[in-house]
Backbone as CSV, one residue per row, in Angstrom:
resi,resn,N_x,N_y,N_z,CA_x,CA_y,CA_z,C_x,C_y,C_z
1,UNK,11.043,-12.863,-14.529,10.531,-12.828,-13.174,10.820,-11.482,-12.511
2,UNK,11.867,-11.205,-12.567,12.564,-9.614,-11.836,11.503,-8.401,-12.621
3,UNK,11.620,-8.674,-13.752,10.790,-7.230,-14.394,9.087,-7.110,-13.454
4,UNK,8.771,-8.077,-13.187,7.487,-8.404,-12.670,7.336,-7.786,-11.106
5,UNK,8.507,-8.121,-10.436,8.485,-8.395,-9.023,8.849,-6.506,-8.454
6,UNK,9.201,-5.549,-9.403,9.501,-4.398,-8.968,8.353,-3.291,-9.437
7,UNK,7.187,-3.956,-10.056,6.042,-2.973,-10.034,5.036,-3.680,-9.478
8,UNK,5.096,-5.144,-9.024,3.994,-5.295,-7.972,4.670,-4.906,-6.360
9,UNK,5.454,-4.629,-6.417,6.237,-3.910,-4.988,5.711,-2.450,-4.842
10,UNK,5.897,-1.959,-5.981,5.416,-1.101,-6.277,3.652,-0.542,-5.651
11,UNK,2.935,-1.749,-6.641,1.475,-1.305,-6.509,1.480,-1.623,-5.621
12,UNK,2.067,-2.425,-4.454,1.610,-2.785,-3.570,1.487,-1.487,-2.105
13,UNK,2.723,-0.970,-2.027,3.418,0.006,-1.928,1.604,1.201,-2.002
14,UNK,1.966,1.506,-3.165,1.141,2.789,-3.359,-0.427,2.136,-2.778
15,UNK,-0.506,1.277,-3.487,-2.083,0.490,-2.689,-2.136,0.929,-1.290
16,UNK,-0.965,0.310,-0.351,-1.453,0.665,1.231,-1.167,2.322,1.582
17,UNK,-0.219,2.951,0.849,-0.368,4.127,1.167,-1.961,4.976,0.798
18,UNK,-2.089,4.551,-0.445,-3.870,5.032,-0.930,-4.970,4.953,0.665
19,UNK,-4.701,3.264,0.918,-5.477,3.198,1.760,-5.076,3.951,2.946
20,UNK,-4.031,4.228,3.629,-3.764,5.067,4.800,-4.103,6.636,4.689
21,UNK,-4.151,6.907,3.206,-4.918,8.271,2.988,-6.172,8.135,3.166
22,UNK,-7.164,7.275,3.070,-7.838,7.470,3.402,-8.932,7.129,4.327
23,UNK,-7.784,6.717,5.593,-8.025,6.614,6.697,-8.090,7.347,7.481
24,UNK,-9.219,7.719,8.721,-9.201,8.356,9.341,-8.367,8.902,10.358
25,UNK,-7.583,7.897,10.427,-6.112,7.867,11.380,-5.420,8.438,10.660
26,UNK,-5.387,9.410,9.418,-4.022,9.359,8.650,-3.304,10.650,9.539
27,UNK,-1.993,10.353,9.610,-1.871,11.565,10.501,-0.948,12.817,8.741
28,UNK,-1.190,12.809,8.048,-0.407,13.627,6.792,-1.463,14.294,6.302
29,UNK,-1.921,15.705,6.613,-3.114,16.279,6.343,-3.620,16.266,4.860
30,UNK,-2.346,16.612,4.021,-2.200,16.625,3.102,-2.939,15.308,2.402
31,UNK,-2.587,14.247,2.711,-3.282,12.669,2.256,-4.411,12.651,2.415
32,UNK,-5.133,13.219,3.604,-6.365,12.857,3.760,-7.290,13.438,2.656
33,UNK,-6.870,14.508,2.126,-8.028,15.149,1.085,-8.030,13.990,-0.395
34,UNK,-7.585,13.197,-0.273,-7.812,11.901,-1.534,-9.069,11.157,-0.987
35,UNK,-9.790,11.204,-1.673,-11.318,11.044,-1.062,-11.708,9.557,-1.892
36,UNK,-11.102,9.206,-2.840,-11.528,7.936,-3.589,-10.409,7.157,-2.889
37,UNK,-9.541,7.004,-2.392,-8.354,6.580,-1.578,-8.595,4.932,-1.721
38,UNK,-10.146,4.563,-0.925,-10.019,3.354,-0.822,-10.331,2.528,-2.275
39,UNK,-10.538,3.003,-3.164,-11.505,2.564,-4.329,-9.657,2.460,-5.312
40,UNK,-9.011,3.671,-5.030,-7.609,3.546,-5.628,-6.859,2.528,-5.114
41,UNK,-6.599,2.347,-3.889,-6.377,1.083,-2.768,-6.657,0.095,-3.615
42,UNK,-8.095,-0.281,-3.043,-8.505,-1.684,-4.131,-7.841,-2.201,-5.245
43,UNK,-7.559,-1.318,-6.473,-7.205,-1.222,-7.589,-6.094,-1.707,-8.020
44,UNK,-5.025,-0.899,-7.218,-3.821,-0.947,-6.971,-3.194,-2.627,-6.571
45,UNK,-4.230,-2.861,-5.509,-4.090,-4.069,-4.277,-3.994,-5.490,-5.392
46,UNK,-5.581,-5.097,-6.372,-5.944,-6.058,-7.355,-4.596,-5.948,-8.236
47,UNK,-3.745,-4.940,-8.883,-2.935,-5.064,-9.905,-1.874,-6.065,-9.046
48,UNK,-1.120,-5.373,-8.344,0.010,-5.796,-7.562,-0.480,-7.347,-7.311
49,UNK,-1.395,-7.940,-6.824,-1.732,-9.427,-6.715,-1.314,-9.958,-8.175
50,UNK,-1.685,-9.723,-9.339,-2.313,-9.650,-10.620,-0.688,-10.021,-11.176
51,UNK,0.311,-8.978,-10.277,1.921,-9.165,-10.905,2.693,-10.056,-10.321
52,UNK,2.243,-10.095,-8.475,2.721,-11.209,-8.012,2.364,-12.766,-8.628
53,UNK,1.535,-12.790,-9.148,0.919,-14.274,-9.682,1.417,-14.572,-10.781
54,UNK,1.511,-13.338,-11.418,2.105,-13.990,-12.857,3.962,-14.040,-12.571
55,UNK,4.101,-13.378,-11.560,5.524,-13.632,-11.664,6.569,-14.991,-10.664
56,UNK,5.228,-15.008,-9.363,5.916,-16.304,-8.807,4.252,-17.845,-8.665
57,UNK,3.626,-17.160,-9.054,2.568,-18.183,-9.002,1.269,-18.023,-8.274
58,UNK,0.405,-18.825,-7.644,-0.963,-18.179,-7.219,-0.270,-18.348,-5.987
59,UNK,-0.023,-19.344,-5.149,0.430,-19.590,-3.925,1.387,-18.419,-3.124
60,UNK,2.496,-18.575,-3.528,3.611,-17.689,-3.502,3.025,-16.721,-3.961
61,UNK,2.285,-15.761,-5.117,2.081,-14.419,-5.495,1.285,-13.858,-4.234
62,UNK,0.211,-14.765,-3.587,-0.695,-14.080,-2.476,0.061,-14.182,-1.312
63,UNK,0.907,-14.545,-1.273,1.853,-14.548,0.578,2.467,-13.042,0.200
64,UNK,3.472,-13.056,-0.977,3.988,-12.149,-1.266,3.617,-10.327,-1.379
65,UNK,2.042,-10.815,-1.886,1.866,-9.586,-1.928,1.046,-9.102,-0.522
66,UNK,0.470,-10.043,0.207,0.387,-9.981,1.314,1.281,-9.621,2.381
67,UNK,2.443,-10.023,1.985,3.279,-9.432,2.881,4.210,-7.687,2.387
68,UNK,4.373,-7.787,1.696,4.770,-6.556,1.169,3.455,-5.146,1.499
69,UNK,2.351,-6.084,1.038,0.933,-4.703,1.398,1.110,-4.323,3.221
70,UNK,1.161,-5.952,3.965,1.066,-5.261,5.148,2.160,-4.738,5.853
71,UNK,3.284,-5.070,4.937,4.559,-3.775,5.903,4.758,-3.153,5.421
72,UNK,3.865,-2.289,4.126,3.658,-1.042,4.018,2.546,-0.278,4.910
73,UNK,1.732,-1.014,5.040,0.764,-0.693,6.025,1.148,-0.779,7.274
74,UNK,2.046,-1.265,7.914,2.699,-1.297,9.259,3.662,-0.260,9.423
75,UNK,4.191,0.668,8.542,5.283,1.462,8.288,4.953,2.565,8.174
76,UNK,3.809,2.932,7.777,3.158,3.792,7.414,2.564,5.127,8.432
77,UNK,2.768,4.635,9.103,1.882,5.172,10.642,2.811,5.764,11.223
78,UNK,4.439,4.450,11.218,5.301,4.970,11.961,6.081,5.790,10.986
79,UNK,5.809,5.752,10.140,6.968,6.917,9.460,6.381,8.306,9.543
80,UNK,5.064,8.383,9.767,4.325,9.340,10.180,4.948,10.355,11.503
81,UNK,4.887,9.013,12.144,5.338,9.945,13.353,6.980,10.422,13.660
82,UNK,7.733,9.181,12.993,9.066,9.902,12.864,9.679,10.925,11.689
83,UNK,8.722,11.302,11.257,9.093,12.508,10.733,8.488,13.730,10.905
84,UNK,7.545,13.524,12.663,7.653,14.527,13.459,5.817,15.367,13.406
85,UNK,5.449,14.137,12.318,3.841,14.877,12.187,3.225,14.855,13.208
86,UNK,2.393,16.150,13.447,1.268,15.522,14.660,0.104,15.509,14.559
87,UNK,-0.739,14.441,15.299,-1.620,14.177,15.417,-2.713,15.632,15.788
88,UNK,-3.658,16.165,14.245,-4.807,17.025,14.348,-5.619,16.623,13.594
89,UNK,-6.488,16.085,14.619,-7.948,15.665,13.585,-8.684,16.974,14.007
């Protein structure tokens, strides 16, 4: 179960960061030039589900990776700004 649960953290992880690159909001200039972002997102989103399931089940794998995707995606923004980036679109 453990070997499972630290690379769908993982994809999950890199999944919402993919997608915050390539969001128009991204405030990390650098991120924004990943232009397939959301298509890597997807991918990522699909594996990490793919590890949660096989490692705690269908039920439990989709809360899980649901929750892990969206407080990377909730974190994301703000770590942005506390490490002082600013906002230039």
């Amino acid at each position: 179960m453990l070997p499972l649960v630290i690379p769908a953290i993982a994809a999950s992880l890199l999944s919402a960061a993919a997608l915050y690159a390539a969001s128009p909001h991204c405030r990390w200039l650098a991120w924004r030039r990943l232009r397939a972002g959301r298509w890597i997102s997807l991918a990522l989103a699909a594996l990490s589900l793919a590890l949660w399931i096989a490692s705690l089940g269908a039920g439990a794998g989709f809360v899980a990776m649901l929750g892990t995707w969206m407080l990377a995606a909730l974190a994301l923004p703000y770590m942005a700004i506390g490490a002082g980036v600013q906002d230039r679109r």
